[in-house]
DOKOL-186825 format. One record per residue (C-alpha): x negated, y, z; residue in one letter. Coordinates in nm, 4 decimals, m for minus. Layout:
// residues N
         px         py         pz   residu
          X          Y          Z        A
...
END
This chain:
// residues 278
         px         py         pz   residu
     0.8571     0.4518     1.0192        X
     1.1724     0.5766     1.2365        X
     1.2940     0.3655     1.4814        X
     1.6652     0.2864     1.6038        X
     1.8379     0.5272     1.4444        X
     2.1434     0.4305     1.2806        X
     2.4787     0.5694     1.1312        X
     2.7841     0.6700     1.2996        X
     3.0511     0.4414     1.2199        X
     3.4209     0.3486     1.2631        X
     3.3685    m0.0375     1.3009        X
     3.1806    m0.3149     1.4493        X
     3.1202    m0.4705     1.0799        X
     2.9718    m0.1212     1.0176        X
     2.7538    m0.1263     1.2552        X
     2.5699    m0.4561     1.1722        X
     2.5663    m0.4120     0.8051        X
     2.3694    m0.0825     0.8777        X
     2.1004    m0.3153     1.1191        X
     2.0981    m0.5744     0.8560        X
     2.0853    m0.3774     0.5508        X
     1.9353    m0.0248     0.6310        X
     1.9566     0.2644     0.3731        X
     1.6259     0.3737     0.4077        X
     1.3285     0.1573     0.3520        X
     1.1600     0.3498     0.6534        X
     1.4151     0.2579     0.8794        X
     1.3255     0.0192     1.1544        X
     1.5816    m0.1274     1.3560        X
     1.5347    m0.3993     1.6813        X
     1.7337    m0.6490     1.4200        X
     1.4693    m0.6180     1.1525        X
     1.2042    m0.5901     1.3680        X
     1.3253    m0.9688     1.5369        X
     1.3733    m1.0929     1.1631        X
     1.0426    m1.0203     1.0007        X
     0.8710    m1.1482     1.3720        X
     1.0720    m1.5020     1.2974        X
     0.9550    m1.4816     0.9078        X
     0.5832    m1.3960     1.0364        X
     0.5757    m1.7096     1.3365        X
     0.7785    m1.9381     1.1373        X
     0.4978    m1.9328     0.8193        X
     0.2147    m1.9227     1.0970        X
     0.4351    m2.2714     1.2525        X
     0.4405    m2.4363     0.9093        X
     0.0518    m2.3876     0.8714        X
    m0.0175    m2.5131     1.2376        X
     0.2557    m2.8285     1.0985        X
     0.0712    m2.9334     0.8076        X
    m0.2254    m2.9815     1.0261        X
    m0.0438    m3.1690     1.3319        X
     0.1294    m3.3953     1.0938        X
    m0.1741    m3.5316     0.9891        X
    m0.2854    m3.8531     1.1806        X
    m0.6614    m3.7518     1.2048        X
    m0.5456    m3.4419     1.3698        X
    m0.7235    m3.3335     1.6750        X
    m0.3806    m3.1608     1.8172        X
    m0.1934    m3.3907     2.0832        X
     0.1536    m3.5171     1.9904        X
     0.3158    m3.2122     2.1684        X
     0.2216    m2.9816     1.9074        X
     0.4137    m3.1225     1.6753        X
     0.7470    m3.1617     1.8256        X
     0.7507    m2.8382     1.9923        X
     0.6496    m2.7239     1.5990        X
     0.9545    m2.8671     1.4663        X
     1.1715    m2.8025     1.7883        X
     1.0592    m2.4454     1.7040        X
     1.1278    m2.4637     1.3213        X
     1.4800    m2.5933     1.3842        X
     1.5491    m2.3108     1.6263        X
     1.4306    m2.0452     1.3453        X
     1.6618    m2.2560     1.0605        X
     1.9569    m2.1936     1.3021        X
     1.8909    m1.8436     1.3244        X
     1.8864    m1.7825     0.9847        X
     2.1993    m1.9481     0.9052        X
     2.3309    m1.7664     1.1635        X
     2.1788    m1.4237     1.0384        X
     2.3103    m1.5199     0.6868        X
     2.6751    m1.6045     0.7973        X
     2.6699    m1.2293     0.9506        X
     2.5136    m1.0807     0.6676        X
     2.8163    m1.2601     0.4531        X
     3.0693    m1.1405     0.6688        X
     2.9265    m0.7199     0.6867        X
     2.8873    m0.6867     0.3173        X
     3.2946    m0.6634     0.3092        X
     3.1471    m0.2777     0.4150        X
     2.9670    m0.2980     0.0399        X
     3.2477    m0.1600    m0.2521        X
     3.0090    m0.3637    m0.4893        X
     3.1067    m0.7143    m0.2390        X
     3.4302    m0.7041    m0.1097        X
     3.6912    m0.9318    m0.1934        X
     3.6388    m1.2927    m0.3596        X
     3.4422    m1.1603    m0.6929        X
     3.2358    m0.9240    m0.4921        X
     3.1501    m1.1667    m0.2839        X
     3.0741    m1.4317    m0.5792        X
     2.8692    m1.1360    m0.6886        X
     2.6869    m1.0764    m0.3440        X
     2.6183    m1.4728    m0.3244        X
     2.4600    m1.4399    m0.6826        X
     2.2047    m1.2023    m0.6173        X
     1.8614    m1.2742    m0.5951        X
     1.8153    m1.1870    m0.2182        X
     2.0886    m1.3943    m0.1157        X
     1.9711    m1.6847    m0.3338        X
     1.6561    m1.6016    m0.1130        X
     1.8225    m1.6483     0.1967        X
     2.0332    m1.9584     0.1727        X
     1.6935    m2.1468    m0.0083        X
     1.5258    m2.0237     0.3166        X
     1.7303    m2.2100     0.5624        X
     1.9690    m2.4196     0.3581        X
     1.7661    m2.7413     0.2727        X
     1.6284    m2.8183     0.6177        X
     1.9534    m2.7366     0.7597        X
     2.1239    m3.0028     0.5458        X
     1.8461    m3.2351     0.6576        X
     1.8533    m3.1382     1.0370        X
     2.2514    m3.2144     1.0194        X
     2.2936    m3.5271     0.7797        X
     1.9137    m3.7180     0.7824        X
     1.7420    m3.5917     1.1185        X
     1.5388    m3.9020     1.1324        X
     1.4192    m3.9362     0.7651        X
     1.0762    m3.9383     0.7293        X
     0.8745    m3.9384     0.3483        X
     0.6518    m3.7043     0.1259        X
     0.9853    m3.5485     0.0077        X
     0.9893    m3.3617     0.3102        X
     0.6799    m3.1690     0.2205        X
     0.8919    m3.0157    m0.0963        X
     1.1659    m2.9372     0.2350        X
     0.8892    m2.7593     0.4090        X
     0.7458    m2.5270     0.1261        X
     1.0852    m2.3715     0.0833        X
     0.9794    m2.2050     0.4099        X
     0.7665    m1.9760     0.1923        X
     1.0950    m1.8707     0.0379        X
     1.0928    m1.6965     0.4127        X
     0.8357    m1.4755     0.3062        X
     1.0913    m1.3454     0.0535        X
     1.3318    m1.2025     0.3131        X
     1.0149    m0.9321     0.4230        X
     1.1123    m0.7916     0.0632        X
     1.4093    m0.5960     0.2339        X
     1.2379    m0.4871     0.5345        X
     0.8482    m0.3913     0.4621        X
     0.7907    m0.1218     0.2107        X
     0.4768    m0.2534     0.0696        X
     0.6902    m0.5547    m0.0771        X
     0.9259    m0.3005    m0.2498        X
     0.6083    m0.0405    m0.3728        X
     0.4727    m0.4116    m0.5358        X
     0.7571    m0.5143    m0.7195        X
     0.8000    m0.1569    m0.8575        X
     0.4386    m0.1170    m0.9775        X
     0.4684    m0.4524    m1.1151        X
     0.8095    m0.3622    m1.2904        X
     0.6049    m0.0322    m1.3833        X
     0.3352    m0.2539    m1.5629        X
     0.5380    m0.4887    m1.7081        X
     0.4895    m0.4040    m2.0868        X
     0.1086    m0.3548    m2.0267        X
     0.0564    m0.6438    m1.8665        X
     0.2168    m0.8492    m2.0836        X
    m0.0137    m0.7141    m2.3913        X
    m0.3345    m0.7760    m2.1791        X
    m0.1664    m1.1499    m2.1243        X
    m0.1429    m1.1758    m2.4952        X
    m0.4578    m1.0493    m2.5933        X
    m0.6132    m1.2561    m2.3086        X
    m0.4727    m1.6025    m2.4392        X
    m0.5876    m1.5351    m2.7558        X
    m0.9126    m1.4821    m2.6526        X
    m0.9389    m1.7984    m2.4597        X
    m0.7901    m1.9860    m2.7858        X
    m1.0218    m1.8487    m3.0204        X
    m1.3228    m1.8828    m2.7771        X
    m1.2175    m2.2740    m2.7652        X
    m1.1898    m2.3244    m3.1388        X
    m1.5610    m2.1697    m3.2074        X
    m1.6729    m2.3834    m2.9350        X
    m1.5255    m2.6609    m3.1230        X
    m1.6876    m2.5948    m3.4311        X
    m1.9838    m2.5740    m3.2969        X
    m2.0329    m2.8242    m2.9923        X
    m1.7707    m3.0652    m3.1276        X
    m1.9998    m3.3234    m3.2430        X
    m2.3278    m3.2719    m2.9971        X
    m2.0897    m3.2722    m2.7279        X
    m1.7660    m3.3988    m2.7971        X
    m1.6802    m3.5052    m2.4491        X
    m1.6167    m3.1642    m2.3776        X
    m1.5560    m3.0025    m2.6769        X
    m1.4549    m3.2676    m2.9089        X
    m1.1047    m3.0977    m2.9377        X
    m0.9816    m2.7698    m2.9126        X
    m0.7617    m2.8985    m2.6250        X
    m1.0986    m3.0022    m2.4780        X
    m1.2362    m2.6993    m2.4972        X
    m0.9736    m2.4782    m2.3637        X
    m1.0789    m2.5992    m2.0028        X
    m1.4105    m2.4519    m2.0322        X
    m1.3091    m2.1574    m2.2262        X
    m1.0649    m2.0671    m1.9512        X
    m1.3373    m2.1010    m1.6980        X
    m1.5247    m1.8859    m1.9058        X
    m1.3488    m1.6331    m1.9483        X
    m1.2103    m1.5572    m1.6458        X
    m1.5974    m1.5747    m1.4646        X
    m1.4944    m1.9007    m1.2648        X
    m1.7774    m2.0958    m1.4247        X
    m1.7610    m2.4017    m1.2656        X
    m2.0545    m2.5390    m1.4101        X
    m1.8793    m2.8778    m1.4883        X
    m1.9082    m2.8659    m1.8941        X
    m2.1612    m2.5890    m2.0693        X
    m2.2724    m2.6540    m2.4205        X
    m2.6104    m2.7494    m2.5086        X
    m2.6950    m2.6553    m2.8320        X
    m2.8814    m2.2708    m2.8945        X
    m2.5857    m2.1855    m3.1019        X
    m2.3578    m2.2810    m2.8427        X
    m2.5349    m2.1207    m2.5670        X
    m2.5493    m1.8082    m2.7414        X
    m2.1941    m1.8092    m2.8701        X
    m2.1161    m1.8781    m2.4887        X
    m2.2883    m1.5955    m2.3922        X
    m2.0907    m1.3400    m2.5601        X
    m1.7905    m1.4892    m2.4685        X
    m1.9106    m1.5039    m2.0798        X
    m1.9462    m1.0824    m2.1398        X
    m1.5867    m1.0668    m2.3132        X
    m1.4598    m1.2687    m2.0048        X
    m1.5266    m0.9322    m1.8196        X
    m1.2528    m0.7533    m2.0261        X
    m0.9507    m1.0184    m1.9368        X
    m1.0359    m0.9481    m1.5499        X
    m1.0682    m0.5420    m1.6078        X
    m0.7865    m0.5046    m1.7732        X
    m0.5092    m0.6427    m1.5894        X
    m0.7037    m0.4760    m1.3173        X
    m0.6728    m0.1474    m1.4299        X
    m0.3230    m0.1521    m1.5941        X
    m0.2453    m0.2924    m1.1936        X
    m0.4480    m0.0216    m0.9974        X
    m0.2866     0.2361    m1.2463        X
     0.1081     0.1427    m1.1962        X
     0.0050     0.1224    m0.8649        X
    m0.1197     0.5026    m0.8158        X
     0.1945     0.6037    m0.9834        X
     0.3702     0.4251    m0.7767        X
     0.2274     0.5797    m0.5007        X
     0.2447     0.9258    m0.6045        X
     0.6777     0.8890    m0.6803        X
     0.7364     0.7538    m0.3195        X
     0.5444     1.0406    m0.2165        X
     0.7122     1.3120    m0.4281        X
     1.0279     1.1567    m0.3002        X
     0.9481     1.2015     0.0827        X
     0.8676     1.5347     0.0267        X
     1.1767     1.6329    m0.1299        X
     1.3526     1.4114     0.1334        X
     1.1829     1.6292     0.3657        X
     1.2956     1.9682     0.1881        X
     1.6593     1.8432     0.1677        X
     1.6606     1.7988     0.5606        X
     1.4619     2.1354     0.6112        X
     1.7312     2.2667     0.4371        X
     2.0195     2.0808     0.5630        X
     1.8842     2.1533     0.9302        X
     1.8388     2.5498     0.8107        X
END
Protein backbone atom coordinates (compact mmCIF):
# COMPACT_ATOMS: atom_id res chain seq x y z
CA UNK A 1 0.00 0.00 0.00
CA UNK A 2 1.93 3.33 -1.20
CA UNK A 3 1.87 6.07 0.90
CA UNK A 4 1.60 9.98 0.15
CA UNK A 5 2.03 10.03 -3.19
CA UNK A 6 -0.21 12.09 -5.11
CA UNK A 7 -0.68 13.83 -8.60
CA UNK A 8 0.75 16.91 -9.87
CA UNK A 9 -1.82 19.40 -10.28
CA UNK A 10 -2.72 22.97 -11.38
CA UNK A 11 -5.19 23.76 -8.45
CA UNK A 12 -5.93 23.63 -4.86
CA UNK A 13 -9.47 21.81 -5.67
CA UNK A 14 -7.15 19.32 -7.46
CA UNK A 15 -5.27 18.62 -4.93
CA UNK A 16 -7.96 17.58 -2.35
CA UNK A 17 -10.12 15.71 -4.71
CA UNK A 18 -6.96 13.50 -5.35
CA UNK A 19 -6.64 13.01 -1.09
CA UNK A 20 -10.29 12.46 -0.94
CA UNK A 21 -10.90 10.38 -3.86
CA UNK A 22 -7.59 8.54 -4.85
CA UNK A 23 -7.27 6.72 -8.26
CA UNK A 24 -5.77 3.81 -7.02
CA UNK A 25 -7.30 1.64 -4.41
CA UNK A 26 -3.63 1.11 -3.03
CA UNK A 27 -3.14 4.56 -2.49
CA UNK A 28 -2.88 5.75 1.06
CA UNK A 29 -2.95 9.25 1.79
CA UNK A 30 -2.66 11.12 5.61
CA UNK A 31 -6.51 12.25 4.66
CA UNK A 32 -7.72 8.69 4.32
CA UNK A 33 -5.69 7.39 6.76
CA UNK A 34 -7.47 10.23 9.49
CA UNK A 35 -10.95 9.22 7.89
CA UNK A 36 -11.06 5.49 8.24
CA UNK A 37 -9.24 6.13 12.06
CA UNK A 38 -12.59 8.44 12.82
CA UNK A 39 -14.90 5.57 11.08
CA UNK A 40 -12.89 2.82 13.22
CA UNK A 41 -13.13 5.02 16.96
CA UNK A 42 -16.42 6.41 16.21
CA UNK A 43 -18.13 2.55 15.83
CA UNK A 44 -15.78 1.44 18.83
CA UNK A 45 -17.57 4.97 20.77
CA UNK A 46 -21.09 3.86 19.83
CA UNK A 47 -20.44 0.28 21.34
CA UNK A 48 -18.78 1.76 24.58
CA UNK A 49 -22.39 4.26 24.36
CA UNK A 50 -24.86 1.64 24.33
CA UNK A 51 -23.31 0.30 27.43
CA UNK A 52 -22.87 3.77 29.41
CA UNK A 53 -26.36 4.73 28.58
CA UNK A 54 -27.62 2.06 30.43
CA UNK A 55 -28.50 2.90 34.14
CA UNK A 56 -27.08 -0.43 35.60
CA UNK A 57 -23.88 0.48 33.98
CA UNK A 58 -20.79 0.12 35.97
CA UNK A 59 -19.06 3.19 33.89
CA UNK A 60 -19.20 6.64 35.88
CA UNK A 61 -21.23 9.47 34.33
CA UNK A 62 -18.05 10.83 32.57
CA UNK A 63 -18.00 8.19 30.12
CA UNK A 64 -20.86 9.10 28.68
CA UNK A 65 -20.60 12.71 28.04
CA UNK A 66 -17.14 12.64 26.92
CA UNK A 67 -18.82 9.63 24.49
CA UNK A 68 -21.18 11.96 23.04
CA UNK A 69 -18.85 15.12 23.33
CA UNK A 70 -16.67 12.81 21.18
CA UNK A 71 -19.48 11.64 18.75
CA UNK A 72 -20.49 15.25 18.09
CA UNK A 73 -16.91 16.19 17.32
CA UNK A 74 -16.71 13.16 14.65
CA UNK A 75 -20.48 14.34 13.15
CA UNK A 76 -18.82 17.78 12.59
CA UNK A 77 -16.04 16.38 10.85
CA UNK A 78 -17.88 14.58 8.55
CA UNK A 79 -20.06 17.29 7.50
CA UNK A 80 -17.18 19.11 7.14
CA UNK A 81 -15.33 16.31 5.05
CA UNK A 82 -18.58 16.03 2.97
CA UNK A 83 -18.97 19.84 2.22
CA UNK A 84 -15.20 19.49 0.75
CA UNK A 85 -15.81 16.45 -0.99
CA UNK A 86 -18.99 18.47 -2.66
CA UNK A 87 -17.02 21.29 -3.51
CA UNK A 88 -13.65 19.02 -5.32
CA UNK A 89 -15.85 16.87 -7.43
CA UNK A 90 -16.31 20.19 -9.76
CA UNK A 91 -12.59 18.40 -10.82
CA UNK A 92 -15.01 15.18 -11.89
CA UNK A 93 -16.38 15.79 -15.90
CA UNK A 94 -19.12 13.23 -14.72
CA UNK A 95 -20.11 16.18 -11.58
CA UNK A 96 -19.62 19.48 -12.60
CA UNK A 97 -22.20 21.90 -13.01
CA UNK A 98 -25.87 21.66 -11.40
CA UNK A 99 -26.88 18.09 -13.11
CA UNK A 100 -23.52 16.65 -12.38
CA UNK A 101 -23.75 17.57 -9.20
CA UNK A 102 -27.56 16.27 -8.81
CA UNK A 103 -25.86 13.23 -10.24
CA UNK A 104 -22.85 13.15 -7.69
CA UNK A 105 -25.49 13.75 -4.71
CA UNK A 106 -27.45 10.65 -6.14
CA UNK A 107 -24.92 8.16 -5.93
CA UNK A 108 -24.81 5.58 -3.55
CA UNK A 109 -21.57 6.72 -1.71
CA UNK A 110 -22.77 10.06 -1.24
CA UNK A 111 -26.18 8.84 -0.04
CA UNK A 112 -23.65 7.00 2.35
CA UNK A 113 -22.13 9.98 3.54
CA UNK A 114 -24.84 12.48 4.26
CA UNK A 115 -26.94 9.30 6.20
CA UNK A 116 -23.62 9.07 8.15
CA UNK A 117 -23.61 12.45 9.66
CA UNK A 118 -26.84 14.07 8.57
CA UNK A 119 -29.46 12.84 11.18
CA UNK A 120 -27.50 13.52 14.36
CA UNK A 121 -26.41 16.69 12.95
CA UNK A 122 -30.02 17.84 12.52
CA UNK A 123 -30.56 16.67 16.08
CA UNK A 124 -27.31 18.24 17.60
CA UNK A 125 -28.54 21.71 15.89
CA UNK A 126 -32.48 21.80 16.28
CA UNK A 127 -33.31 19.14 19.50
CA UNK A 128 -29.89 18.93 21.51
CA UNK A 129 -31.76 18.13 24.62
CA UNK A 130 -34.31 15.50 23.37
CA UNK A 131 -34.09 12.45 24.97
CA UNK A 132 -36.37 8.97 23.86
CA UNK A 133 -35.86 5.42 22.27
CA UNK A 134 -36.00 7.24 18.87
CA UNK A 135 -32.61 8.19 19.39
CA UNK A 136 -31.38 4.64 19.28
CA UNK A 137 -32.71 4.52 15.39
CA UNK A 138 -30.29 8.16 15.35
CA UNK A 139 -27.44 6.16 16.67
CA UNK A 140 -27.46 3.00 14.33
CA UNK A 141 -27.10 5.23 11.33
CA UNK A 142 -23.54 5.42 12.69
CA UNK A 143 -23.05 1.98 11.12
CA UNK A 144 -23.79 3.73 7.85
CA UNK A 145 -19.99 4.99 8.90
CA UNK A 146 -18.75 1.73 8.24
CA UNK A 147 -19.87 2.34 4.63
CA UNK A 148 -17.42 5.19 3.95
CA UNK A 149 -14.27 2.30 4.53
CA UNK A 150 -15.82 1.05 1.08
CA UNK A 151 -13.67 3.82 -0.74
CA UNK A 152 -10.61 3.49 1.18
CA UNK A 153 -9.86 -0.39 2.20
CA UNK A 154 -9.52 -2.78 -0.64
CA UNK A 155 -10.98 -5.72 1.04
CA UNK A 156 -14.45 -3.80 0.99
CA UNK A 157 -14.11 -3.32 -2.84
CA UNK A 158 -12.60 -7.27 -3.52
CA UNK A 159 -16.20 -8.16 -1.40
CA UNK A 160 -18.59 -6.36 -3.28
CA UNK A 161 -16.99 -7.62 -6.56
CA UNK A 162 -17.00 -11.33 -5.60
CA UNK A 163 -20.40 -10.81 -4.42
CA UNK A 164 -21.41 -9.01 -7.78
CA UNK A 165 -19.35 -12.06 -9.32
CA UNK A 166 -21.79 -14.57 -7.53
CA UNK A 167 -24.76 -12.90 -7.94
CA UNK A 168 -26.63 -15.32 -10.38
CA UNK A 169 -25.33 -18.37 -8.35
CA UNK A 170 -26.27 -17.27 -5.34
CA UNK A 171 -29.45 -16.38 -6.12
CA UNK A 172 -30.22 -20.13 -7.52
CA UNK A 173 -28.79 -21.66 -4.24
CA UNK A 174 -31.36 -18.97 -2.44
CA UNK A 175 -34.09 -20.44 -4.52
CA UNK A 176 -33.39 -23.89 -4.23
CA UNK A 177 -32.75 -23.30 -0.48
CA UNK A 178 -36.34 -21.78 0.23
CA UNK A 179 -37.82 -24.42 -1.40
CA UNK A 180 -36.28 -26.81 0.55
CA UNK A 181 -37.24 -25.26 3.79
CA UNK A 182 -41.00 -25.03 2.34
CA UNK A 183 -41.27 -28.45 1.35
CA UNK A 184 -39.45 -29.75 4.53
CA UNK A 185 -42.35 -27.74 6.52
CA UNK A 186 -45.27 -29.12 4.56
CA UNK A 187 -44.09 -32.98 5.13
CA UNK A 188 -43.65 -32.06 8.63
CA UNK A 189 -47.13 -30.95 8.54
CA UNK A 190 -48.50 -33.94 7.21
CA UNK A 191 -47.03 -35.85 9.40
CA UNK A 192 -46.72 -34.15 12.97
CA UNK A 193 -49.75 -31.93 12.35
CA UNK A 194 -52.08 -33.69 14.53
CA UNK A 195 -49.58 -35.43 17.32
CA UNK A 196 -48.11 -32.17 17.61
CA UNK A 197 -49.95 -29.43 16.32
CA UNK A 198 -48.49 -26.79 18.53
CA UNK A 199 -45.63 -26.85 16.45
CA UNK A 200 -46.56 -28.18 13.40
CA UNK A 201 -50.19 -27.70 13.23
CA UNK A 202 -49.64 -25.35 10.15
CA UNK A 203 -47.27 -25.10 7.58
CA UNK A 204 -46.58 -21.55 8.88
CA UNK A 205 -45.86 -23.41 12.14
CA UNK A 206 -43.60 -25.48 10.84
CA UNK A 207 -41.47 -23.25 8.82
CA UNK A 208 -39.76 -22.11 12.20
CA UNK A 209 -38.43 -25.44 12.84
CA UNK A 210 -37.74 -26.30 9.34
CA UNK A 211 -35.58 -23.20 9.05
CA UNK A 212 -33.73 -24.21 12.14
CA UNK A 213 -33.31 -27.35 10.57
CA UNK A 214 -32.01 -26.76 7.81
CA UNK A 215 -29.62 -24.39 8.33
CA UNK A 216 -27.98 -26.74 11.50
CA UNK A 217 -29.14 -24.05 14.17
CA UNK A 218 -31.23 -26.64 15.97
CA UNK A 219 -32.40 -24.93 18.73
CA UNK A 220 -33.95 -27.70 20.31
CA UNK A 221 -37.19 -25.67 21.09
CA UNK A 222 -39.79 -27.84 18.85
CA UNK A 223 -38.61 -31.55 17.42
CA UNK A 224 -41.29 -33.95 16.41
CA UNK A 225 -42.10 -36.94 18.28
CA UNK A 226 -43.48 -39.43 16.29
CA UNK A 227 -40.85 -42.33 14.47
CA UNK A 228 -42.05 -41.05 11.20
CA UNK A 229 -41.32 -37.66 12.09
CA UNK A 230 -38.05 -38.30 13.58
CA UNK A 231 -36.94 -40.09 10.68
CA UNK A 232 -38.31 -37.70 8.09
CA UNK A 233 -36.35 -35.07 10.30
CA UNK A 234 -33.41 -36.84 9.96
CA UNK A 235 -32.97 -36.66 6.35
CA UNK A 236 -33.85 -33.30 6.25
CA UNK A 237 -31.17 -32.45 9.19
CA UNK A 238 -28.47 -34.18 6.36
CA UNK A 239 -30.03 -32.01 3.39
CA UNK A 240 -29.60 -28.95 5.77
CA UNK A 241 -25.81 -29.56 5.04
CA UNK A 242 -26.29 -28.72 1.30
CA UNK A 243 -28.04 -25.04 1.90
CA UNK A 244 -24.80 -24.13 4.11
CA UNK A 245 -22.20 -25.78 1.38
CA UNK A 246 -23.44 -24.29 -1.27
CA UNK A 247 -23.60 -20.72 -0.80
CA UNK A 248 -20.28 -21.54 0.71
CA UNK A 249 -18.70 -22.70 -2.17
CA UNK A 250 -20.34 -20.52 -4.91
CA UNK A 251 -18.76 -17.61 -2.14
CA UNK A 252 -15.19 -19.13 -1.68
CA UNK A 253 -15.23 -19.64 -5.57
CA UNK A 254 -16.12 -15.84 -6.76
CA UNK A 255 -13.89 -15.09 -4.20
CA UNK A 256 -10.63 -16.95 -5.67
CA UNK A 257 -11.47 -15.37 -8.92
CA UNK A 258 -11.62 -12.44 -7.53
CA UNK A 259 -8.43 -12.76 -6.18
CA UNK A 260 -6.65 -14.05 -9.05
CA UNK A 261 -8.04 -10.67 -11.52
CA UNK A 262 -6.67 -8.11 -8.92
CA UNK A 263 -3.62 -10.03 -9.14
CA UNK A 264 -3.32 -10.35 -12.94
CA UNK A 265 -4.03 -6.67 -12.88
CA UNK A 266 -1.01 -5.67 -10.56
CA UNK A 267 1.14 -7.52 -12.57
CA UNK A 268 0.36 -5.92 -15.70
CA UNK A 269 0.28 -2.61 -13.72
CA UNK A 270 3.67 -3.54 -12.88
CA UNK A 271 4.77 -4.35 -16.63
CA UNK A 272 3.21 -1.05 -17.86
CA UNK A 273 5.54 0.93 -15.35
CA UNK A 274 8.60 -1.42 -16.15
CA UNK A 275 8.00 -0.33 -19.38
CA UNK A 276 7.09 3.19 -19.00
CA UNK A 277 10.29 3.57 -16.65
CA UNK A 278 12.42 1.55 -19.60
Amino acid sequence: MRLFKLRKHATVRGYIHDWLEPDDVDQFNWMTAAIVLLVVASLISLAIETEAVRADTPMPAWVLEDIRLFNQVVVYIFAFEFLLRFWAEGENPRHRGVVGRLRFLASPLAITDILAFLPELLIMLFVPQEEGAWLAAARALRLFRLLKLARYVPAFSIVGNALKRAGAPLVAALCVAAAQVYLAALMLYFIEGEAKPEAFGSVTRALWWSMVTLTTVGYGDVYPETVLGRIAAGLVAVAGVGIVAMPTGILASAFAEEFRVLQERREQKARDAAKTDG
